[in-house]
C-alpha positions in Angstrom: 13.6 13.1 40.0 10.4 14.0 42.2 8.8 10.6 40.1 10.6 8.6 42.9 9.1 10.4 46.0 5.2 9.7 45.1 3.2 7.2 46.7 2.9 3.9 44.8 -1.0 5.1 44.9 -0.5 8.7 43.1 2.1 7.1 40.8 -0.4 5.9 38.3 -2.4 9.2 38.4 1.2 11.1 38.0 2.1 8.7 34.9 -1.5 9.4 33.5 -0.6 12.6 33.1 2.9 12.8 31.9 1.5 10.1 28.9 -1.3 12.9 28.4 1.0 16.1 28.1 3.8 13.5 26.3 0.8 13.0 23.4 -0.7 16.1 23.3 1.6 19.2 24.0 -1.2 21.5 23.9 -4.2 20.4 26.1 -7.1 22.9 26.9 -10.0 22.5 28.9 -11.8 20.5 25.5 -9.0 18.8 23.9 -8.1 16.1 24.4 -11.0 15.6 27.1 -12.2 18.0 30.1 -10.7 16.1 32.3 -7.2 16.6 30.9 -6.3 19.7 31.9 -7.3 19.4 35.6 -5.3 15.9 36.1 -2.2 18.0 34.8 -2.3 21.0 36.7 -2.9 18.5 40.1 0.9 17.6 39.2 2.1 20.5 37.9 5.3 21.4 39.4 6.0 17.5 39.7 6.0 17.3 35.9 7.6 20.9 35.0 10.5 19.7 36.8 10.5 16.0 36.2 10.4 16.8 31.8 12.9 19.3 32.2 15.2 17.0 33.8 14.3 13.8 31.9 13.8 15.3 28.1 14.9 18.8 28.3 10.9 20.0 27.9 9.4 23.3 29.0 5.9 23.0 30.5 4.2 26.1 30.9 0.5 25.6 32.7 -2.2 28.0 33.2 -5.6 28.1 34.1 -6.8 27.1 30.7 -3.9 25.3 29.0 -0.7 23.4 29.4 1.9 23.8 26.9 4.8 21.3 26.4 7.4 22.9 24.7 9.7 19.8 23.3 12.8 19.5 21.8 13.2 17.9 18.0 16.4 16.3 17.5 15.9 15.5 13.9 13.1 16.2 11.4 10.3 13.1 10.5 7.0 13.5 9.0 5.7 10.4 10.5 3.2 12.3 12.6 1.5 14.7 10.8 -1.3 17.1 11.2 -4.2 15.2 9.7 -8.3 16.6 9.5 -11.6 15.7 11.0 -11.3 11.9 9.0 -7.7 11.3 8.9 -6.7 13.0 6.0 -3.2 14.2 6.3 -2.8 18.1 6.0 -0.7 18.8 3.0 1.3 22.4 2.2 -1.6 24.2 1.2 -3.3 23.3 4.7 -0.4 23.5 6.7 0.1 27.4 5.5 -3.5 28.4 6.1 -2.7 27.0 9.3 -0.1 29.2 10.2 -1.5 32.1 9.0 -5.3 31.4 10.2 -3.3 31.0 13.5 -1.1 34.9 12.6 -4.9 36.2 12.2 -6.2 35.2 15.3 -3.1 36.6 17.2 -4.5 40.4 16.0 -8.1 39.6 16.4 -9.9 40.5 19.0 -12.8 38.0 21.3 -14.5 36.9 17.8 -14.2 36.7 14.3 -16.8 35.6 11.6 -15.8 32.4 9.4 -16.0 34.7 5.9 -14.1 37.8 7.7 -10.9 35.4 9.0 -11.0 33.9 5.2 -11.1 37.6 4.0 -7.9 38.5 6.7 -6.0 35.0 5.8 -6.3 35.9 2.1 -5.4 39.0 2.5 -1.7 38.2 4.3 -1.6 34.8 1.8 -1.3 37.3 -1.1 1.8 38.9 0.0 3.6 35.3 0.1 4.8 33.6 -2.8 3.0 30.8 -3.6 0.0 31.1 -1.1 -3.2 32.0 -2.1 -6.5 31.9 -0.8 -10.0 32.5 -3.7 -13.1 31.8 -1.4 -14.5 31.3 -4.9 -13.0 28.0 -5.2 -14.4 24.6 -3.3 -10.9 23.3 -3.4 -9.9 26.5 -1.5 -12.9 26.4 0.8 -12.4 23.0 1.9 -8.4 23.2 2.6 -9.7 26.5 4.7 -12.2 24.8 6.5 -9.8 22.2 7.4 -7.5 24.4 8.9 -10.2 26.3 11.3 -11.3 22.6 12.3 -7.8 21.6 13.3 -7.9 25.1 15.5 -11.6 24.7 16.7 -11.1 20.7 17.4 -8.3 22.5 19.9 -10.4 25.0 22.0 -8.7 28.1 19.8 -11.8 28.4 18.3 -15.5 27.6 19.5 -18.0 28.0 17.1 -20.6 30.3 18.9 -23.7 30.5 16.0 -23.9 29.5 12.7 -22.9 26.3 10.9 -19.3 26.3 9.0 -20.3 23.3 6.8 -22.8 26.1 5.0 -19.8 28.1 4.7 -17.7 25.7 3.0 -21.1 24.7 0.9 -22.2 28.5 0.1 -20.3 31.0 1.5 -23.1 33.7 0.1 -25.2 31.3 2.2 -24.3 30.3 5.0 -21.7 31.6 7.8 -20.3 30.7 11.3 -19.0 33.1 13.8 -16.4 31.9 16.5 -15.6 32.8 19.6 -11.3 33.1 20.0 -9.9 31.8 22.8 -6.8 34.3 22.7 -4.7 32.2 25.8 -4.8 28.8 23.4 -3.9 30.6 20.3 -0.9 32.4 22.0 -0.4 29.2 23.5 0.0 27.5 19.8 3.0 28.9 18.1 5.8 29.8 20.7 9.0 28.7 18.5 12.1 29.5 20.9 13.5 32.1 18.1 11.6 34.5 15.8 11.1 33.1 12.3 12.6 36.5 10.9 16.0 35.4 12.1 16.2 31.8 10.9 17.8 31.0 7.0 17.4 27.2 8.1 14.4 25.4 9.9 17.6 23.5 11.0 17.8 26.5 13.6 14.8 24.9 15.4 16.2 21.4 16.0 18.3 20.9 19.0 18.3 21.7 22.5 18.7 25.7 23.6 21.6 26.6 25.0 20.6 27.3 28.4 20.5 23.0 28.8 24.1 22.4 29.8 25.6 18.9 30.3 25.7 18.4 34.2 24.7 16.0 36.7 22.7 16.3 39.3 22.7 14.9 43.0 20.9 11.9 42.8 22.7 10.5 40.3 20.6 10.5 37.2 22.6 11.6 34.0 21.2 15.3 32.8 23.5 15.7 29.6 22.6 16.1 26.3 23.2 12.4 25.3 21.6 10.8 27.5 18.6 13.2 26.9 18.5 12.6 23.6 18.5 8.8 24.3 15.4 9.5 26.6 13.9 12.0 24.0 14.1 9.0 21.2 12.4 6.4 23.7 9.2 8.6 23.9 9.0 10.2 20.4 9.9 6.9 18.3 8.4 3.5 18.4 11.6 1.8 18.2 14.9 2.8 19.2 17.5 1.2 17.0 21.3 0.4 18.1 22.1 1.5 14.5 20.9 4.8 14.6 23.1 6.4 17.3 26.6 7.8 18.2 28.7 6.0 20.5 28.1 8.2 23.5 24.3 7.5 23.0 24.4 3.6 22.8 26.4 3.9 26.4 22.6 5.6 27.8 20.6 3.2 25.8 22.5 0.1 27.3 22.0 2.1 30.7 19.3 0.6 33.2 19.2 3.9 34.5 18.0 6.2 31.0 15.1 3.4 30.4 14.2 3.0 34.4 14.1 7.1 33.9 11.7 6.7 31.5 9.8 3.8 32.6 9.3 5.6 36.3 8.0 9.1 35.0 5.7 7.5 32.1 4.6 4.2 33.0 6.0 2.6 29.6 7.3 -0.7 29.6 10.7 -1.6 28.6 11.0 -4.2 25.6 14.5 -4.5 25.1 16.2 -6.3 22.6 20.1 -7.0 20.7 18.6 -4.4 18.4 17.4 -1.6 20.2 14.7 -1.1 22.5 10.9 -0.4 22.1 8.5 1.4 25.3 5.0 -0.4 25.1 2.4 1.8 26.5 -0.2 -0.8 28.3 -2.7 2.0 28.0 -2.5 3.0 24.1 -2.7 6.8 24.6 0.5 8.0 24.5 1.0 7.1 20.8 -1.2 8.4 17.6 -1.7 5.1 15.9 -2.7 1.9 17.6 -1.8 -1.3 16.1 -3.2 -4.0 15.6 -6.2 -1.8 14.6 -9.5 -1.4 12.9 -10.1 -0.5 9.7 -9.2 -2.2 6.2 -5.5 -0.3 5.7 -4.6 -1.3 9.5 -5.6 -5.0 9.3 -3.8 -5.4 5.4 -0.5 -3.6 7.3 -1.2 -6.5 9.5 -1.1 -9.2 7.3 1.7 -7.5 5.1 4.0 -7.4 8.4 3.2 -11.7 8.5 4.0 -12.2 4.8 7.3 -9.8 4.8 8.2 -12.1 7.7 7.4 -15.4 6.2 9.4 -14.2 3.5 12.1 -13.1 5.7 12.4 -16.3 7.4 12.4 -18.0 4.5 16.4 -17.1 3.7 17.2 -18.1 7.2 20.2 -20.3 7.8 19.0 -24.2 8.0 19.1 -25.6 12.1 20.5 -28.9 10.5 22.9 -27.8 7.5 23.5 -24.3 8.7 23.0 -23.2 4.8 20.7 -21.3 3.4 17.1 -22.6 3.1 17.7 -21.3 -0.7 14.8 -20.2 -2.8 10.8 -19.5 -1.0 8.2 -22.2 -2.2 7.3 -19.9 -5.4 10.9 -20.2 -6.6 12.0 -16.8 -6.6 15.3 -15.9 -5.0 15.3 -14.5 -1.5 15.7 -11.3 -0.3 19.0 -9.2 -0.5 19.8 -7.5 2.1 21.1 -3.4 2.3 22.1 -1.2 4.6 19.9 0.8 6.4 20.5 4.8 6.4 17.6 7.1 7.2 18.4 10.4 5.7 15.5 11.9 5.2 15.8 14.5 8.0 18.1 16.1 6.1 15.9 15.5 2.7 13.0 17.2 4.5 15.2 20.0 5.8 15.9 20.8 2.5 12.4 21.0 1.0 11.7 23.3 4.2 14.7 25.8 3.3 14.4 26.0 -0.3 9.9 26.9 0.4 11.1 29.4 3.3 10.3 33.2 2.0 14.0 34.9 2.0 12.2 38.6 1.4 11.2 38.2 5.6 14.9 37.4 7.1 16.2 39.7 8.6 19.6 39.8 7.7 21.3 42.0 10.5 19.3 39.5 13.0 19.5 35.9 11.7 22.1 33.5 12.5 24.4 31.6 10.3 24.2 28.0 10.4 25.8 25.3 8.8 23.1 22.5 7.3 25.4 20.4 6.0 24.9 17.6 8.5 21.6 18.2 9.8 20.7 15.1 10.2 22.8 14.1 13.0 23.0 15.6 16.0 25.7 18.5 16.3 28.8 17.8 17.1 28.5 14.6 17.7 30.9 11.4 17.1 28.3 9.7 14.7 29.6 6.1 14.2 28.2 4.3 10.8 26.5 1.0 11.4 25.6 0.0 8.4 23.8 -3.3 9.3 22.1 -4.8 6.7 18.1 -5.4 6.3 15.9 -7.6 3.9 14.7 -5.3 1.2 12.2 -6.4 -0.7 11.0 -5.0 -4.1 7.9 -3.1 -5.5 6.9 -6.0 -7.4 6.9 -8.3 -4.9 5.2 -6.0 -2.8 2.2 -5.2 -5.3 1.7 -9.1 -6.0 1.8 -9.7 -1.9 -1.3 -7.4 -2.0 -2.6 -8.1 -4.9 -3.0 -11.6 -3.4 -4.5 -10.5 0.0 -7.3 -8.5 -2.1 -8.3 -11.9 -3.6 -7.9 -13.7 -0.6 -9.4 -11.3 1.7 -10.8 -8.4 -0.4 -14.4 -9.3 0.4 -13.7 -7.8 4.1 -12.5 -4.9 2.8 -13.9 -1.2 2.7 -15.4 -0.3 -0.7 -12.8 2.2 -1.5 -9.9 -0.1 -0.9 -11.2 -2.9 -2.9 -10.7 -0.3 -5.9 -7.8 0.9 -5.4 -5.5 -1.7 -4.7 -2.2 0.0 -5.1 -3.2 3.3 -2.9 -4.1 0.3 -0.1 -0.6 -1.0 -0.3 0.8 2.3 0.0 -0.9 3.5 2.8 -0.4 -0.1 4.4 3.4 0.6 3.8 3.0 4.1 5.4 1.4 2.3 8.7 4.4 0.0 8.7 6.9 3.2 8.4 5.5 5.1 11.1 6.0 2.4 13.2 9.8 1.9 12.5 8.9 -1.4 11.7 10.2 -1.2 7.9 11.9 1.7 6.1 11.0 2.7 2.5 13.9 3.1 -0.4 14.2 3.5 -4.1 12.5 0.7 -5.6 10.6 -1.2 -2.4 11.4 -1.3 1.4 13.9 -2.7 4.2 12.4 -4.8 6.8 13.5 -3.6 10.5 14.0 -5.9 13.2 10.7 -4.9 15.3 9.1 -6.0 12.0 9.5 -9.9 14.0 7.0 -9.1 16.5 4.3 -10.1 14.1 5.3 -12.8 12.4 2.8 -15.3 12.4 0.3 -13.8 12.2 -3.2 -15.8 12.0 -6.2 -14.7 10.4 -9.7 -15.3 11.4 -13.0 -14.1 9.2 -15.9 -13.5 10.8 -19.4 -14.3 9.1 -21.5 -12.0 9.0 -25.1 -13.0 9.0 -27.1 -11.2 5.8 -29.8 -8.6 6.6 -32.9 -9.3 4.5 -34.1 -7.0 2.2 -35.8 -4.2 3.8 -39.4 -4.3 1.6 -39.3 -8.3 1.3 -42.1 -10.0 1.7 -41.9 -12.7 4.8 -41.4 -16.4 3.9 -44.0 -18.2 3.4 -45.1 -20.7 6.6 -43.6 -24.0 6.1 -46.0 -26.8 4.4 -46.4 -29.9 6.6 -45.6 -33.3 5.5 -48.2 -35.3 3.7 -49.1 -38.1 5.8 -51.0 -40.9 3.5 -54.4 -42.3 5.6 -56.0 -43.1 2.8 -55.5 -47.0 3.3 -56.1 -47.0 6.7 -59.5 -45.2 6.5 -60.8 -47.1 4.0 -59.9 -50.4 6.2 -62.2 -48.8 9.0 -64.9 -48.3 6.6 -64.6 -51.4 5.2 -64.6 -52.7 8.7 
């Protein structure tokens, strides 16, 4: 591992940039900063050899992008494409994507805004449905979306015009872009031709060319433990529960987490029930927390209640019973086991909207799905350990009560819509492996423990006066009675 042969003064620079290509997998000289690119290519053979050997990654670098080429063990959509304010990208988005991205691969050094919409309708018509009618806002906007994601990048740089006219009046206004071709061939480089796959299941897995070995100083390079150190990076929390046998041996191996810890910087936080890397910088994941914003602080405060309600069924120090029913009476959580299927649920909904009339038959592969959400071929061993679940209802009256208790601090939009907020406060908690939804509410994980007790403080807030009010009037000073004392003068 060439990590153990730099300088305790270069280390942190080296770590910088494995968390940056570890984040990114596509960095250009804009995105994610100007200085990115530069700090990557200073430890470029370092790091092409280091991920290869660690995670079983492919970094290609060249003068104006370096390209992490990962390996997905199992679908998620934890992490998904999302627009200039958040939004996540849904199908329509994701296939103007792709063939926004198909369009620029013919095009030439640049393309007008209302000629690539012209080109991507064009190829959307000839896929089931896809389609693309510049006449429609709706359309427009998902579009516009789409080349954001692509300009935001460094595939695109907007070179005259304005595309928010575009989207507004496309008989109005227009953008033209200049393509960078080495970023958009840099994009899309799946390790098989989509004409030869009948399962995006094809895509999961390590190529064959990684082959379980070990190398001379000792560090395990088989496909376990690389998934082991695959899962540290890609997953907030790495459960005990989720993996084989031969995996829990790597996990409970100093050596896979001091692997880790060495070429990223992360620090270990390990536990009975698994083991969570904390990144002391906050760059190498895509969601901070604690955060900002109304849906982050209400996942906050929904991760103290499920734990206060958690703790409330704990067995007594003094009787060793349970503590029986929480102080509103109600009986406490069941428990369920936890199994995460929905690799093999989202593998599904990609095969069954994959277009069958563009396989070619004579070419493609044929896989067995059946199991695609485990890891081939391996000696999967069920742990059904059992979680706190903890109901809808219960959940829409826990936020239901925050809103009244707190709702004053919160955005406009979310003081409206108080069941969206408790769904996308959930969502927060799910991406972070700290619960897991199911039918009917969710199961609280063990990482969930880390904030329990949690204490909230309120900041006033001073109120800005009026911005045509008139000043206040200067204060009156007391009335001081001489009367008496004057007329004793006079008198006098």
């Amino acid at each position: 591992m060439r990590a153990r042969t730099i300088g305790s003064l270069d280390l942190d620079s080296y770590q910088r940039a494995a968390r940056t290509v570890l984040a990114n997998h596509l960095v250009t000289t804009r995105y994610p900063d100007r200085n990115a690119l530069p700090l990557i290519r200073a430890w470029a053979p370092e790091l092409r050899e280091d991920l290869a050997e660690t995670f079983g990654y492919r970094l290609e670098v060249t003068e104006t992008t370096a390209r992490l080429h990962t390996v997905r063990d199992a679908l998620h959509p934890a992490a998904p494409a999302v627009t200039s304010t958040d939004r996540p990208f849904d199908r329509r988005r994701y296939a103007l994507l792709a063939l926004a991205i198909a369009v620029l691969g013919r095009s030439g050094g640049q393309v007008t805004l209302s000629e690539l919409a012209e080109r991507v309708a064009a190829d959307a018509a000839g896929v089931d449905g896809i389609d693309l009618d510049t006449d429609l806002a709706a359309d427009r906007d998902a579009f516009a979306d789409a080349v954001g994601w692509l300009a935001h990048r460094g595939a695109l740089a907007l070179a005259d015009g304005d595309a928010g006219g575009w989207t507004a009046d496309p008989e109005a206004g227009e953008a033209l872009y200049d393509i960078d071709r080495g970023v958009v061939a840099a994009l899309f480089r799946p390790r098989k031709a989509v004409q030869h796959l009948r399962s995006v299941a094809e895509l999961t897995g390590e190529p064959e060319h990684l082959d379980d070995h070990h190398d001379g100083s000792g560090s395990d390079t088989g496909a376990a433990g690389r998934r082991v150190r695959r899962a540290l990076v890609e997953r907030p929390v790495v459960y005990a529960d989720e993996l084989t046998d031969t995996e829990l041996v790597h996990l409970a191996s100093p050596r896979s987490v001091e692997e880790v810890r060495l070429l990223t910087g992360l620090v270990p936080e390990r536990r009975r029930e698994g083991i969570a890397m904390i990144d002391p910088s906050g760059r190498l994941s895509s969601i901070r927390f604690p955060g900002n914003g109304t849906v982050a602080q209400v996942a906050l405060l929904l991760a103290g209640e499920i734990c206060d309600r958690v703790l409330a069924e704990q067995p007594s120090a003094d009787t060793g019973t349970d503590t029986g029913p929480d102080t509103e009476g109600t009986a406490t959580p069941e428990r369920r086991a936890w199994h995460d299927d929905r690799s093999a649920v989202l593998t599904a909904q990609l095969d069954g909207a994959m277009p069958r009339n563009g396989v070619f038959d004579a070419l493609a592969t044929d896989t067995d799905t059946t199991d695609t959400g485990r890891h081939p071929g391996a000696d999967h061993h069920e742990r059904a350990s059992a979680h706190p679940f903890l109901g809808d209802d219960w959940l829409t009256a826990t936020v239901d009560a925050l809103s009244v208790r707190y709702g004053r601090t919160f955005a406009a939009q979310w003081q409206a819509d108080p069941r969206g907020l408790a769904r996308r406060a959930v969502d927060v908690l799910d991406r972070l492996r700290l619960v897991h939804p199911v039918p009917g509410g969710l199961l609280a994980l063990p990482a969930l423990a880390r904030y329990r007790g949690v204490v909230v403080g309120i900041r006033s807030r001073t109120a800005d006066p009026a911005l045509f009010e008139p000043p206040p009037p200067e204060p009156i000073p007391p009335i001081t009675d001489t009367t008496t004392d004057q007329t004793n003068d006079e008198a006098s």
